[in-house]
C-alpha positions in Angstrom: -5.2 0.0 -31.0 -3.2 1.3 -28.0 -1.2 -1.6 -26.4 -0.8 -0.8 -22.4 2.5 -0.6 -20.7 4.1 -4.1 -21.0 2.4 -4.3 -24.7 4.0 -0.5 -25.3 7.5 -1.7 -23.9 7.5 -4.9 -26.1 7.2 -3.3 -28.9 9.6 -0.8 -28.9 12.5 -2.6 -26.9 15.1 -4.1 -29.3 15.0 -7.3 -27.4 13.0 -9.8 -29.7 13.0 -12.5 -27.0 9.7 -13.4 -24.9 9.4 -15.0 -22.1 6.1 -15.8 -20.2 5.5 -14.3 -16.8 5.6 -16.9 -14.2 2.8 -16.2 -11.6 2.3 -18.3 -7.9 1.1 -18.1 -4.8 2.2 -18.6 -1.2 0.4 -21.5 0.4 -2.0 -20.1 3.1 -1.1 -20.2 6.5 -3.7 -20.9 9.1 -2.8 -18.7 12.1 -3.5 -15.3 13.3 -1.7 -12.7 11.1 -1.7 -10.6 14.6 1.2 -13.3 16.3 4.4 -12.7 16.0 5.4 -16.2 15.0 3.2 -16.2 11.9 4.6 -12.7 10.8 8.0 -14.9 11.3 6.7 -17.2 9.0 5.5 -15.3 6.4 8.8 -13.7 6.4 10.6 -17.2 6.0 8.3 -17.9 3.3 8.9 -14.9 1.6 12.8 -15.1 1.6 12.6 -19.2 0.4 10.6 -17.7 -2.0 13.0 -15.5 -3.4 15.8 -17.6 -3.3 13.7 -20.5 -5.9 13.2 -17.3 -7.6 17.3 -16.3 -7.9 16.3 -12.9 -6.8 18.4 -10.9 -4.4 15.7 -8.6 -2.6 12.7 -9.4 -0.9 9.7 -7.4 -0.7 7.1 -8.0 1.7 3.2 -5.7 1.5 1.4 -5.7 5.0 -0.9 -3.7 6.2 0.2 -1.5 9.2 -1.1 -3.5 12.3 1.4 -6.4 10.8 4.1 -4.2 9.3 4.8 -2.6 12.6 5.6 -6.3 14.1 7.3 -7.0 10.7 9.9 -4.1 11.5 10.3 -5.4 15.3 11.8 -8.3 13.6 13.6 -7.2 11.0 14.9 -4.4 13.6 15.6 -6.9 16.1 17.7 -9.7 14.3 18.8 -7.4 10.7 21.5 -10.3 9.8 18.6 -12.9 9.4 16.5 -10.4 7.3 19.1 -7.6 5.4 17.6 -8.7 2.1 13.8 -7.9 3.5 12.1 -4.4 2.4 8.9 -4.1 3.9 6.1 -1.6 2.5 3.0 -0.6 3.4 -0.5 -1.8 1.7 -2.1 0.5 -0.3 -5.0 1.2 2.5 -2.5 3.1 4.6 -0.4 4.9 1.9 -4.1 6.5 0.3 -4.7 7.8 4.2 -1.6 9.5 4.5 -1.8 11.2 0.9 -5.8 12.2 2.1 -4.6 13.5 4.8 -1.5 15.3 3.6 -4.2 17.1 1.2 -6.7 17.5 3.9 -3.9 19.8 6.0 -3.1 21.3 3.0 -6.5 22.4 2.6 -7.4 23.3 6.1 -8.5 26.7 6.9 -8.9 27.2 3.0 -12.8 27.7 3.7 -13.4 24.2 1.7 -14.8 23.0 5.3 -17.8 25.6 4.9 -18.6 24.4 1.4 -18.5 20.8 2.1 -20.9 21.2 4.8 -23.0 23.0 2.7 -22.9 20.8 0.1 -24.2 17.9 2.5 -20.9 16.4 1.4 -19.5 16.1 5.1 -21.0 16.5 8.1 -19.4 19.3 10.7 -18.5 16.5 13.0 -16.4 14.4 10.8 -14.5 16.8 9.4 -11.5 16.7 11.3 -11.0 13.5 10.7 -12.2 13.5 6.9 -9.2 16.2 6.3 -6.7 14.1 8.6 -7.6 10.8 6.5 -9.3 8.4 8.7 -12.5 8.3 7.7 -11.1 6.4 4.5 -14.5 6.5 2.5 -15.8 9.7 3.4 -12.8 11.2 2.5 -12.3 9.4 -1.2 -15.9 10.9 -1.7 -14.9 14.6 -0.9 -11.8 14.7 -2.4 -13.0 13.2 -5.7 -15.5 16.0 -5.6 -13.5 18.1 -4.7 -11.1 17.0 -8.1 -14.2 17.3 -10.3 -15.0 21.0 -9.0 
Protein backbone atom coordinates (compact mmCIF):
# COMPACT_ATOMS: atom_id res chain seq x y z
CA UNK A 1 0.00 0.00 0.00
CA UNK A 2 1.13 3.51 -1.09
CA UNK A 3 0.54 6.09 1.78
CA UNK A 4 -0.19 9.65 0.05
CA UNK A 5 1.82 12.73 0.92
CA UNK A 6 1.20 13.38 4.67
CA UNK A 7 1.17 9.34 5.16
CA UNK A 8 4.66 9.35 2.86
CA UNK A 9 6.15 12.29 5.09
CA UNK A 10 5.20 10.63 8.44
CA UNK A 11 6.82 7.88 7.79
CA UNK A 12 10.05 8.85 6.82
CA UNK A 13 10.55 12.12 9.01
CA UNK A 14 12.56 11.26 12.23
CA UNK A 15 10.05 13.07 14.31
CA UNK A 16 7.96 10.26 16.15
CA UNK A 17 5.52 12.82 17.60
CA UNK A 18 1.78 13.11 16.16
CA UNK A 19 -0.34 15.57 16.55
CA UNK A 20 -3.94 15.72 15.18
CA UNK A 21 -4.81 18.37 12.63
CA UNK A 22 -7.11 20.87 14.09
CA UNK A 23 -9.76 21.84 11.38
CA UNK A 24 -12.63 24.97 11.80
CA UNK A 25 -14.60 27.16 10.16
CA UNK A 26 -15.37 30.81 10.07
CA UNK A 27 -18.90 31.54 11.12
CA UNK A 28 -20.92 32.75 8.06
CA UNK A 29 -21.55 36.20 7.58
CA UNK A 30 -24.86 37.27 6.19
CA UNK A 31 -24.05 40.21 3.84
CA UNK A 32 -23.19 40.73 0.25
CA UNK A 33 -19.59 39.48 -0.38
CA UNK A 34 -19.76 42.43 -3.18
CA UNK A 35 -19.65 45.48 -0.16
CA UNK A 36 -16.76 46.71 0.88
CA UNK A 37 -17.59 46.46 4.63
CA UNK A 38 -18.13 42.71 4.48
CA UNK A 39 -14.75 42.20 2.54
CA UNK A 40 -13.55 44.36 5.81
CA UNK A 41 -14.94 41.84 7.84
CA UNK A 42 -13.85 38.87 6.46
CA UNK A 43 -10.53 40.29 6.66
CA UNK A 44 -10.95 41.01 10.54
CA UNK A 45 -12.03 37.58 10.87
CA UNK A 46 -9.31 36.24 9.13
CA UNK A 47 -6.50 38.05 11.10
CA UNK A 48 -8.41 37.18 14.77
CA UNK A 49 -8.20 33.98 13.37
CA UNK A 50 -4.69 33.79 13.03
CA UNK A 51 -3.77 35.33 16.06
CA UNK A 52 -5.99 32.26 18.28
CA UNK A 53 -4.02 30.28 15.89
CA UNK A 54 -0.29 31.84 17.03
CA UNK A 55 0.39 32.18 13.32
CA UNK A 56 2.18 35.18 11.90
CA UNK A 57 0.84 35.32 8.23
CA UNK A 58 -2.57 35.45 7.00
CA UNK A 59 -3.83 34.10 3.93
CA UNK A 60 -6.97 35.02 2.48
CA UNK A 61 -8.57 32.87 -1.15
CA UNK A 62 -11.18 35.14 -3.04
CA UNK A 63 -12.36 35.02 -6.08
CA UNK A 64 -11.37 38.09 -8.34
CA UNK A 65 -14.61 40.33 -8.18
CA UNK A 66 -13.74 40.32 -4.16
CA UNK A 67 -9.97 40.14 -4.35
CA UNK A 68 -9.71 43.26 -6.35
CA UNK A 69 -11.72 45.18 -3.37
CA UNK A 70 -9.53 43.03 -0.95
CA UNK A 71 -6.33 44.75 -2.37
CA UNK A 72 -8.13 48.40 -2.32
CA UNK A 73 -7.96 47.74 1.37
CA UNK A 74 -4.99 46.22 2.00
CA UNK A 75 -3.46 49.01 -0.47
CA UNK A 76 -5.27 51.70 1.16
CA UNK A 77 -4.53 51.17 5.03
CA UNK A 78 -1.13 48.48 4.70
CA UNK A 79 -0.30 49.10 8.64
CA UNK A 80 -3.78 47.52 9.53
CA UNK A 81 -3.24 44.56 7.13
CA UNK A 82 0.94 43.97 6.56
CA UNK A 83 0.46 40.36 7.76
CA UNK A 84 -2.48 39.81 4.93
CA UNK A 85 -1.47 37.87 1.57
CA UNK A 86 -4.34 37.64 -0.60
CA UNK A 87 -4.53 34.90 -3.51
CA UNK A 88 -6.67 34.17 -6.13
CA UNK A 89 -9.35 31.16 -6.20
CA UNK A 90 -8.52 28.48 -8.22
CA UNK A 91 -11.43 29.55 -11.01
CA UNK A 92 -9.27 32.49 -12.08
CA UNK A 93 -5.71 30.91 -11.77
CA UNK A 94 -6.99 27.72 -14.34
CA UNK A 95 -8.22 30.76 -16.82
CA UNK A 96 -5.03 32.46 -16.98
CA UNK A 97 -2.96 29.03 -17.38
CA UNK A 98 -5.85 28.20 -20.38
CA UNK A 99 -5.27 31.01 -21.75
CA UNK A 100 -1.46 31.39 -21.51
CA UNK A 101 -1.66 27.87 -23.57
CA UNK A 102 -4.30 29.04 -25.83
CA UNK A 103 -1.70 32.01 -27.07
CA UNK A 104 0.83 29.74 -27.09
CA UNK A 105 -1.05 27.69 -29.43
CA UNK A 106 -2.46 30.26 -31.64
CA UNK A 107 -1.74 30.28 -35.26
CA UNK A 108 -0.39 26.65 -34.73
CA UNK A 109 -3.25 25.37 -37.08
CA UNK A 110 -4.90 23.57 -33.85
CA UNK A 111 -8.00 26.16 -34.55
CA UNK A 112 -8.64 24.28 -37.94
CA UNK A 113 -8.59 20.80 -36.28
CA UNK A 114 -10.73 21.71 -33.41
CA UNK A 115 -13.38 22.94 -35.71
CA UNK A 116 -13.20 19.97 -37.54
CA UNK A 117 -13.32 17.85 -34.86
CA UNK A 118 -16.78 19.54 -33.67
CA UNK A 119 -14.72 20.21 -30.67
CA UNK A 120 -15.21 24.17 -30.91
CA UNK A 121 -17.24 26.05 -32.75
CA UNK A 122 -15.43 29.00 -35.17
CA UNK A 123 -17.11 31.61 -33.10
CA UNK A 124 -15.82 30.74 -29.70
CA UNK A 125 -12.60 30.22 -30.49
CA UNK A 126 -11.14 33.37 -29.56
CA UNK A 127 -12.19 33.19 -26.47
CA UNK A 128 -11.77 29.33 -25.90
CA UNK A 129 -7.83 30.06 -26.57
CA UNK A 130 -7.95 33.38 -24.37
CA UNK A 131 -9.57 31.33 -21.41
CA UNK A 132 -13.03 32.58 -20.81
CA UNK A 133 -15.09 30.18 -21.90
CA UNK A 134 -13.87 28.11 -18.74
CA UNK A 135 -15.71 24.82 -19.73
CA UNK A 136 -15.25 24.73 -23.27
CA UNK A 137 -11.83 25.29 -22.93
CA UNK A 138 -11.07 22.38 -20.07
CA UNK A 139 -12.80 20.18 -22.79
CA UNK A 140 -10.35 21.12 -25.76
CA UNK A 141 -7.34 21.23 -23.88
CA UNK A 142 -7.86 17.87 -22.22
CA UNK A 143 -8.34 16.61 -25.76
CA UNK A 144 -5.91 18.23 -26.87
CA UNK A 145 -3.51 16.47 -23.82
CA UNK A 146 -4.92 13.01 -24.79
CA UNK A 147 -3.91 13.57 -28.69
Amino acid sequence: MIPGWKGWVSLTTACQQQTKSLFNYMPPINASVNELSTVKKVLQVSQEATQETGQQLTFVTFDLSVAKKAYALVWQHPESYKNVFIHLGVFHTMMSYQGAVGKLMKGSGLEEILIEARLCASGSLDRVFAGKHYNIARRVHMHVLEA
